[in-house]
C-alpha positions as CSV (number, residue, x, y, z in Angstrom):
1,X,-67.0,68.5,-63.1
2,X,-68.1,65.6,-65.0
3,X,-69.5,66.1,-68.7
4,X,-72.4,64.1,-69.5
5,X,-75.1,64.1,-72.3
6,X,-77.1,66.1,-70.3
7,X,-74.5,68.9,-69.9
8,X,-74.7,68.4,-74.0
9,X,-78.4,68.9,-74.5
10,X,-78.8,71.6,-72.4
11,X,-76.3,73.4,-74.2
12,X,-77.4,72.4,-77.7
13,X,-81.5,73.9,-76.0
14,X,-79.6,76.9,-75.0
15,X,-78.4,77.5,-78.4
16,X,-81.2,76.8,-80.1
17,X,-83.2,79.3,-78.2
18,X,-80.9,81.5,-79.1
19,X,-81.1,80.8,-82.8
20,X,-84.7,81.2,-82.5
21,X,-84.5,84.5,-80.9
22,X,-82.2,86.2,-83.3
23,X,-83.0,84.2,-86.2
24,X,-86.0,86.8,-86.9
25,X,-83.8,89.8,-85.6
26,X,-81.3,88.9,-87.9
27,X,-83.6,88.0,-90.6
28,X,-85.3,91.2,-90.5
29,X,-82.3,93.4,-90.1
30,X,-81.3,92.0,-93.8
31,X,-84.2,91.4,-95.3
32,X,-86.1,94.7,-94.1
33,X,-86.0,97.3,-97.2
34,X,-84.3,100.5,-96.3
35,X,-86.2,104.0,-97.2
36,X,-85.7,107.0,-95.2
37,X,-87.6,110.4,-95.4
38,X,-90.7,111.4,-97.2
39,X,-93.9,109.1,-95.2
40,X,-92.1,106.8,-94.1
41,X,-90.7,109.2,-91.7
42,X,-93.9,111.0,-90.0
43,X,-96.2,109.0,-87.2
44,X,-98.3,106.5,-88.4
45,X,-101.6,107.4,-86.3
46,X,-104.9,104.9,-87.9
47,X,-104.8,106.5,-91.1
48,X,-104.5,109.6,-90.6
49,X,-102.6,112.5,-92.2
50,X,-100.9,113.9,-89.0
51,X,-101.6,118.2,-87.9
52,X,-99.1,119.7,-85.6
53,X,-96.7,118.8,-83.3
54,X,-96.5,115.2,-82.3
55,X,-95.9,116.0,-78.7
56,X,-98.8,117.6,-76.9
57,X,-99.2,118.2,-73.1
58,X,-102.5,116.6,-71.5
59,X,-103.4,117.6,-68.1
60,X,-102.6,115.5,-65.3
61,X,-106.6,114.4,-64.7
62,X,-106.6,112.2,-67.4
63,X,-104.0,109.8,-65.7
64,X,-105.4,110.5,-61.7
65,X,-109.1,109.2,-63.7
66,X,-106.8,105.9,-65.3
67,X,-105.5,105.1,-62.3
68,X,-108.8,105.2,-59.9
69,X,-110.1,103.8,-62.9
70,X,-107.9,100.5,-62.3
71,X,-107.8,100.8,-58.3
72,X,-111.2,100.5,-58.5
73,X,-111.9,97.8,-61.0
74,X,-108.9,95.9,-59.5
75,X,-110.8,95.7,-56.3
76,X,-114.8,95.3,-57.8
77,X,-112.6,91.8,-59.2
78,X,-112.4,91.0,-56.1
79,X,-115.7,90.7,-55.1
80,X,-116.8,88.6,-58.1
81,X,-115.1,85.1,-55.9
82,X,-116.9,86.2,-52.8
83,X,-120.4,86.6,-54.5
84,X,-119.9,83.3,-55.8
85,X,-118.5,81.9,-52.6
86,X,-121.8,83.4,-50.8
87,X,-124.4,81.1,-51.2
88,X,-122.8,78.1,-49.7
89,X,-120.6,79.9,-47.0
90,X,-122.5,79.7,-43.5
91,X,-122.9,82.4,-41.1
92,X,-122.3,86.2,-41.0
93,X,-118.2,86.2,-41.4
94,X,-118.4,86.3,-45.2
95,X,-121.4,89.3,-45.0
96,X,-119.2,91.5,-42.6
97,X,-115.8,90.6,-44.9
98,X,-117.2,92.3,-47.9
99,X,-119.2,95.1,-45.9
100,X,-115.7,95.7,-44.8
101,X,-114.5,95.9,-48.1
102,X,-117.3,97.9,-49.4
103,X,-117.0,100.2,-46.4
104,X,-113.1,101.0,-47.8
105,X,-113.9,101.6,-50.9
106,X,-116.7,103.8,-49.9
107,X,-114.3,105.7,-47.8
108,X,-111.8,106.0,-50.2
109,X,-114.6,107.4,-52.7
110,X,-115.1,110.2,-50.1
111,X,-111.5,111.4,-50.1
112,X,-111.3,111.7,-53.3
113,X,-114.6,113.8,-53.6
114,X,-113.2,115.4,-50.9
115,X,-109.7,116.4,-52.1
116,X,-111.5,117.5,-55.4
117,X,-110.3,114.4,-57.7
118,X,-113.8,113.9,-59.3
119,X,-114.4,117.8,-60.1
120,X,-112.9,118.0,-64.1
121,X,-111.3,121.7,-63.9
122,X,-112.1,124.3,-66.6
123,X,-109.8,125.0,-69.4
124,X,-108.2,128.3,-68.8
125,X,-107.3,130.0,-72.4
C-alpha cells in the first residue's frame, strides 16, 4: 500500500472528529458538578412537584389512536403533491389514482369501526 498525503488527511479528519465528539463528553464528565440525593434525584416533570409512582400503566388505546393517528396523516401527505399535480395533469388517470387511494383509506376506516378501534372503552374501577 502506498502512503500518500491523502492517506494523512484522512486520518488527521478522522481524528478530529473524534476530538470533536468526545471533546464535550469529556468536558462534561469533568466539569459537570457532582450532587446526589435530595431533588436532584426525583423526575424533573415542567415544574412540577412529582405525586406518586413514576411508573403508571396507560391502556393500550392511547398508542392504537397514535399510531392510526400517523397512518393516517402519513397518507393525507400524500395527497397534498397530487392536488397540486391536478390541475395541469390531462385526462381521468390522476382522478381514478387518488379515488383509489381514497377508496383504501375509506376501507381501512371501516375495519377499524368495525373491529371496535374507535369505540374508547369505559373505565372499570
Amino acid at each position: 500500500m502506498v502512503f500518500s498525503w491523502l492517506n494523512v488527511a484522512v486520518f488527521l479528519c478522522l481524528a478530529a472528529g473524534v476530538a470533536f465528539a468526545a471533546g464535550p463528553l469529556g468536558a462534561s464528565w469533568l466539569l459537570a458538578p457532582r450532587t446526589r440525593g435530595g431533588a436532584f434525584a426525583e423526575p424533573y416533570e415542567c415544574g412540577m412537584i412529582p405525586r406518586g409512582q413514576a411508573w403508571t400503566r396507560f391502556g393500550i388505546n392511547y398508542a392504537l389512536y397514535a399510531l392510526i393517528f400517523l397512518s393516517f396523516d402519513v397518507d393525507v401527505l400524500y395527497l397534498f403533491p397530487v392536488a397540486a399535480r391536478y390541475p395541469q395533469s390531462p385526462g381521468w388517470e390522476p382522478f381514478v389514482a387518488v379515488l383509489a387511494f381514497v377508496a383504501v383509506l375509506g376501507l381501512a376506516m371501516a375495519y377499524f369501526q368495525k373491529k371496535g378501534v374507535f369505540s374508547w372503552p369505559r373505565r372499570i374501577r
